[in-house]
PADOTI-617273 format. One record per residue (C-alpha): residue number from 1; residue in three letters; x, y, z. Coordinates in nm, 3 decimals. Each point is the difference from the previous one (the first is absolute). Layout:
BEGIN
> NUM,ALA,X,Y,Z
...
This chain:
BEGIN
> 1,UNK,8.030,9.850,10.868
> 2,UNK,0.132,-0.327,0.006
> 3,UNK,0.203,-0.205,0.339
> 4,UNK,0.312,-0.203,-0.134
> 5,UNK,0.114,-0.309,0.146
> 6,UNK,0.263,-0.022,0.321
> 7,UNK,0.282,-0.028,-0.182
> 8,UNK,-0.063,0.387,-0.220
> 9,UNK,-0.255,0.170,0.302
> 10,UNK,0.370,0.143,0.199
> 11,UNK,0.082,0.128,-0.353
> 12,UNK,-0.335,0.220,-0.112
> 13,UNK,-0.087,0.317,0.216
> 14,UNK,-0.323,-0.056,0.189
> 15,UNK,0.002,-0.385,-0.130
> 16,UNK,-0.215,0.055,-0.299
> 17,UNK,0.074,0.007,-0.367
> 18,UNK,-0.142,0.273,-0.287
> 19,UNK,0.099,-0.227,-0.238
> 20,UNK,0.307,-0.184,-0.250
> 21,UNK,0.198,0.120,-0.236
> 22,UNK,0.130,-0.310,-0.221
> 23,UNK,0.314,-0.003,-0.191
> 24,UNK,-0.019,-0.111,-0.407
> 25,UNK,0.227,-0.188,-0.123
> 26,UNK,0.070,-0.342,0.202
> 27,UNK,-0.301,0.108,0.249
> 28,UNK,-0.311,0.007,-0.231
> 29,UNK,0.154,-0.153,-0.287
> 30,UNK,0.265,-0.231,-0.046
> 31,UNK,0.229,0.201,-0.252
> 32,UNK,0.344,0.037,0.175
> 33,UNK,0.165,-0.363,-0.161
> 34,UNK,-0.190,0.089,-0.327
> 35,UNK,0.158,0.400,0.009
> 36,UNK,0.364,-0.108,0.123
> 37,UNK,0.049,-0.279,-0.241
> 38,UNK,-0.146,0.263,-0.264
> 39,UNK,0.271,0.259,0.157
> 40,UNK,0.298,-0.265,0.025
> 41,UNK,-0.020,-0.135,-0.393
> 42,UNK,0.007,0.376,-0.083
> 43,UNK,0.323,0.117,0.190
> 44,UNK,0.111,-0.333,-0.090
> 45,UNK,-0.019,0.077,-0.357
> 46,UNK,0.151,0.365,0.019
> 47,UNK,0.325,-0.186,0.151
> 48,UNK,-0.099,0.018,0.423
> 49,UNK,-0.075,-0.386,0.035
> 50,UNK,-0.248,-0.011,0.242
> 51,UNK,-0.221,-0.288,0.129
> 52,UNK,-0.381,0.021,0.138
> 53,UNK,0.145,-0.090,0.351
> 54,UNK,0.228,0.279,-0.019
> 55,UNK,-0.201,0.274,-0.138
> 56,UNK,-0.280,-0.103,0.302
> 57,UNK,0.301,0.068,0.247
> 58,UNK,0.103,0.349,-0.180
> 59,UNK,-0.332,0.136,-0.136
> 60,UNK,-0.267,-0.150,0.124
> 61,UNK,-0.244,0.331,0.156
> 62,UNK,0.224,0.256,-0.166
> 63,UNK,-0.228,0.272,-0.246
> 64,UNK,0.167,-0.084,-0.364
> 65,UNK,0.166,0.333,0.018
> 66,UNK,0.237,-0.136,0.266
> 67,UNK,0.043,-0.305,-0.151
> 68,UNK,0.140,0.169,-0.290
> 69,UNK,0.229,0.230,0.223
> 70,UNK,0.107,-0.321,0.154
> 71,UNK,0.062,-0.198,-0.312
> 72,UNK,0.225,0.308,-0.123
> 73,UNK,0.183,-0.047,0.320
> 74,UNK,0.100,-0.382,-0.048
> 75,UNK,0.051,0.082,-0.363
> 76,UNK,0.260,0.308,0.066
> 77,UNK,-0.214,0.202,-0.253
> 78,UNK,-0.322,0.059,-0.137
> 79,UNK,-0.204,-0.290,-0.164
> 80,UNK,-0.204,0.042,-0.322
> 81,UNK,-0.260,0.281,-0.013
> 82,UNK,-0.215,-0.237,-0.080
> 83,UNK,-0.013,-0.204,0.288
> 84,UNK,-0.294,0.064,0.137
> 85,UNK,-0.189,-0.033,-0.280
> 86,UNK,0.135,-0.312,-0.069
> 87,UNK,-0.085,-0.124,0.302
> 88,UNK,-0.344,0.150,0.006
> 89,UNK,-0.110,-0.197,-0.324
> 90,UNK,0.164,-0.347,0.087
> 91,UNK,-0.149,-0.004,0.335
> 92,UNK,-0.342,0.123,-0.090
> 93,UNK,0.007,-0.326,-0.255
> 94,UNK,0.114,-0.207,0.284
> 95,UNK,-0.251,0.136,0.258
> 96,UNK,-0.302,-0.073,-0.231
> 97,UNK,0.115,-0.310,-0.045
> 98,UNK,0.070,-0.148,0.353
> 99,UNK,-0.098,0.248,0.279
> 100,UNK,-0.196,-0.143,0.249
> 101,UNK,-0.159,0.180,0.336
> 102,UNK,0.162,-0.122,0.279
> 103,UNK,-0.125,-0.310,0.199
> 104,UNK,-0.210,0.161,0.239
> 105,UNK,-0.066,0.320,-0.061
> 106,UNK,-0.361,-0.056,-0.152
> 107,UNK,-0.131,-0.174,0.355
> 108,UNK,0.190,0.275,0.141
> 109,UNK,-0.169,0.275,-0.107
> 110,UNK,-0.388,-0.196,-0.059
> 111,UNK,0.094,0.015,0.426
> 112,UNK,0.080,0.385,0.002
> 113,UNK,-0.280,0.053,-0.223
> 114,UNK,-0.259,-0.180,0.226
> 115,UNK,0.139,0.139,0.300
> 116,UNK,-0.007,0.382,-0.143
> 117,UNK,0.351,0.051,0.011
> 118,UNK,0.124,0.226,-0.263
> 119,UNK,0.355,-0.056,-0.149
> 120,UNK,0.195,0.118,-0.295
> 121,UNK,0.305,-0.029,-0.201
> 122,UNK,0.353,0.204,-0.035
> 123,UNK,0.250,-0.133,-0.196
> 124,UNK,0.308,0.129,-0.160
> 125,UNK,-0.113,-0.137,-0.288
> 126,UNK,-0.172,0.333,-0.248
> 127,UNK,-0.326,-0.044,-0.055
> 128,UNK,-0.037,-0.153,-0.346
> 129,UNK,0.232,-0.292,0.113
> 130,UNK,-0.324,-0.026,0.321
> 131,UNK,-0.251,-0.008,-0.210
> 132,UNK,0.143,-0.304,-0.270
> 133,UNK,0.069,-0.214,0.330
> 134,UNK,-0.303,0.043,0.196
> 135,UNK,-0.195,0.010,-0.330
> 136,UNK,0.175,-0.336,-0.093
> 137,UNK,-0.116,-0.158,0.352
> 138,UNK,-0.342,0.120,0.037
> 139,UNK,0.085,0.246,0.277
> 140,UNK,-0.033,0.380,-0.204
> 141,UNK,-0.353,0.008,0.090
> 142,UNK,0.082,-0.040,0.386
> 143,UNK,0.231,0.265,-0.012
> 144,UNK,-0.166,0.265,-0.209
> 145,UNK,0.081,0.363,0.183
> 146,UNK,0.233,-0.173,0.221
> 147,UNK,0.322,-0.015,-0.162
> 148,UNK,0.329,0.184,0.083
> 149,UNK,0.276,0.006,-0.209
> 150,UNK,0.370,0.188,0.079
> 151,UNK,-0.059,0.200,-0.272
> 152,UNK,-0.239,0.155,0.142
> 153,UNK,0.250,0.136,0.242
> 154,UNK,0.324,-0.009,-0.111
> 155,UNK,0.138,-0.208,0.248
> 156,UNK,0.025,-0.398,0.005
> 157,UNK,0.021,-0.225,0.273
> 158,UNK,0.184,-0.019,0.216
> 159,UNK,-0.091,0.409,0.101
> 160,UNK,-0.322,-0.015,0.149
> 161,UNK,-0.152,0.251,-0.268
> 162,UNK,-0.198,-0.234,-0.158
> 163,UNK,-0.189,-0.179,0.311
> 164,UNK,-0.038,0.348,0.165
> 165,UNK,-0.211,0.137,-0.390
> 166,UNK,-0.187,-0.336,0.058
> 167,UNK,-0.125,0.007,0.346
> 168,UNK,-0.068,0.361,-0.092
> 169,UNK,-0.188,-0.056,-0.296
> 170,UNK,-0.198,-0.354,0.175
> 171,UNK,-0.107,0.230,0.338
> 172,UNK,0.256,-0.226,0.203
> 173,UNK,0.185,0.080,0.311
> 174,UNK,0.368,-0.100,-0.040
> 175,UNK,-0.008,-0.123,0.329
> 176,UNK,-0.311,-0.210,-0.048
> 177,UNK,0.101,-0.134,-0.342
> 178,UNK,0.142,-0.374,-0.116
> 179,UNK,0.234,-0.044,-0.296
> 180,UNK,0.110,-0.333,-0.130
> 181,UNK,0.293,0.024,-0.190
> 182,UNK,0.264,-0.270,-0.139
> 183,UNK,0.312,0.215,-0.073
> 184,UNK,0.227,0.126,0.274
> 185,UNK,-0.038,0.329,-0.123
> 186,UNK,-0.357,0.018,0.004
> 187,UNK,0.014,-0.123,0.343
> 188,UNK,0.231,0.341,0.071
> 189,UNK,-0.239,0.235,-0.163
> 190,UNK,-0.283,-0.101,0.155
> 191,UNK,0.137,-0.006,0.312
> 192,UNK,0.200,0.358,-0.031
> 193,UNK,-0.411,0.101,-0.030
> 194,UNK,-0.081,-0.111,0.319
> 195,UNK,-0.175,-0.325,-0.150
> 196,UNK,-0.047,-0.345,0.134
> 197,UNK,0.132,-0.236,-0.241
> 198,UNK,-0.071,-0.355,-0.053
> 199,UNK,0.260,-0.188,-0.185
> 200,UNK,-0.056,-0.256,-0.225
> 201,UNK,0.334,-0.198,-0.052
> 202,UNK,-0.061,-0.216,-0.291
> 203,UNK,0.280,0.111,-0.193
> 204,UNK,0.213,0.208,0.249
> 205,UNK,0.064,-0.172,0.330
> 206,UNK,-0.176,0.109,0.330
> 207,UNK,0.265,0.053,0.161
> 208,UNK,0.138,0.285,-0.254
> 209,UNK,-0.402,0.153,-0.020
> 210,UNK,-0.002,0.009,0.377
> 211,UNK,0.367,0.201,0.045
> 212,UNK,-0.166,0.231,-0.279
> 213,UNK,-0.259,0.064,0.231
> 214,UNK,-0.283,-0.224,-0.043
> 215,UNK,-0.200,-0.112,0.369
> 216,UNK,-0.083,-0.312,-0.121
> 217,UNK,0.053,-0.250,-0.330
> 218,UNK,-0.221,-0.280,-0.154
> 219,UNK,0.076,-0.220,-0.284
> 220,UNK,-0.335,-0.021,-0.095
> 221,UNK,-0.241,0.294,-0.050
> 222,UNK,-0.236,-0.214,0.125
> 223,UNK,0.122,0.033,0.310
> 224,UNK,-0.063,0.421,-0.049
> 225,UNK,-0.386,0.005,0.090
> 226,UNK,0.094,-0.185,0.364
> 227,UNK,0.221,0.296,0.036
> 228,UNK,-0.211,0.279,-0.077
> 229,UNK,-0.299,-0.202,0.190
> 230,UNK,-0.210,-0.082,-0.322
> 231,UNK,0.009,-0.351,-0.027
């Protein structure tokens, strides 16, 4: 077991940590501008003008299944059936083209790794769209057996489903495990399973991450292995 720093010790019962349970997209690899500009031409073109700005503020940590129910919402009816699959091809071209890991996250986790902290992923994201992204960045390989997807439950962020399957799966306490999460409803989730979540506000502000729930934010995930007493 592992001692965080001052600032998460109140937070974890006993004051030590199993281990982390990462978020995907915008925590391990930088996808959320690439995926919401993807998402805004599209409802753009099927007559919901949307901008990448906007579809971060509406979207952004919602399973694609909700984004759809919300999209039919604006829209006042259903959108093309074949939304999803629309989307699904342009973004996988845009992905492989651009997707980078997330400034950071490779130091982080050399630091967990040296330490013997164990850590995994859950993302609402299903599982083929995990394995282009972190096979794209160079990160599959660190997260082989150790990936969580909502489809593996049947219920996204923000129920805490997904993060209770994970720390079940890893051999983590709940009470003993960190999540860092960027979306406010990751933040929720992970909290409504008795998590200790680190927020990392580079594209949603701390302040918003912090009424979700999060203990404490960082704009840099270098600042994460401090936290989790790593460095």
């Amino acid at each position: 077991m592992h001692s965080p720093s001052a600032e998460l010790f109140g937070h974890v019962d006993g004051g030590h940590i199993d281990g982390v349970i990462f978020d995907c997209d915008g925590v391990l690899v930088d996808s959320e501008r690439i995926s919401n500009g993807t998402w805004a031409l599209l409802l753009t073109e099927i007559g919901l003008p949307m901008t990448m700005e906007q579809s971060l503020s509406i979207f952004m940590g919602n399973s694609m299944p909700r984004c759809v129910e919300i999209v039919a919402e604006m829209m006042g009816h259903a959108p093309p059936d074949d939304l999803l699959a629309r989307f699904t091809a342009n973004v996988t071209v845009a992905l492989q083209r651009d997707l980078e890991p997330v400034d950071g996250i490779m130091a982080l986790l050399d630091a967990l790794d040296a330490a013997g902290m164990r850590y995994g992923v859950a993302s609402n994201g299903e599982h083929e769209k995990m394995r282009t992204t972190l096979g794209k960045t160079g990160l599959l390989d660190r997260f082989e057996g150790k990936r969580f997807s909502a489809v593996d439950v049947g219920k996204p962020k923000p129920a805490p489903d997904l993060f209770l399957h994970a720390a079940r799966a890893l051999g983590f306490d709940p009470a003993r495990t960190i999540v860092v999460e960027d979306s406010p409803l990751g933040v929720q989730g992970a909290t409504a399973a008795g998590m200790t979540v680190i927020g990392y506000a580079e594209i949603v502000s701390a302040s918003r991450l912090r009424a979700a729930g999060a203990v404490v934010t960082v704009d840099r995930l270098a600042d994460v292995a401090g936290l989790l007493g790593v460095a």
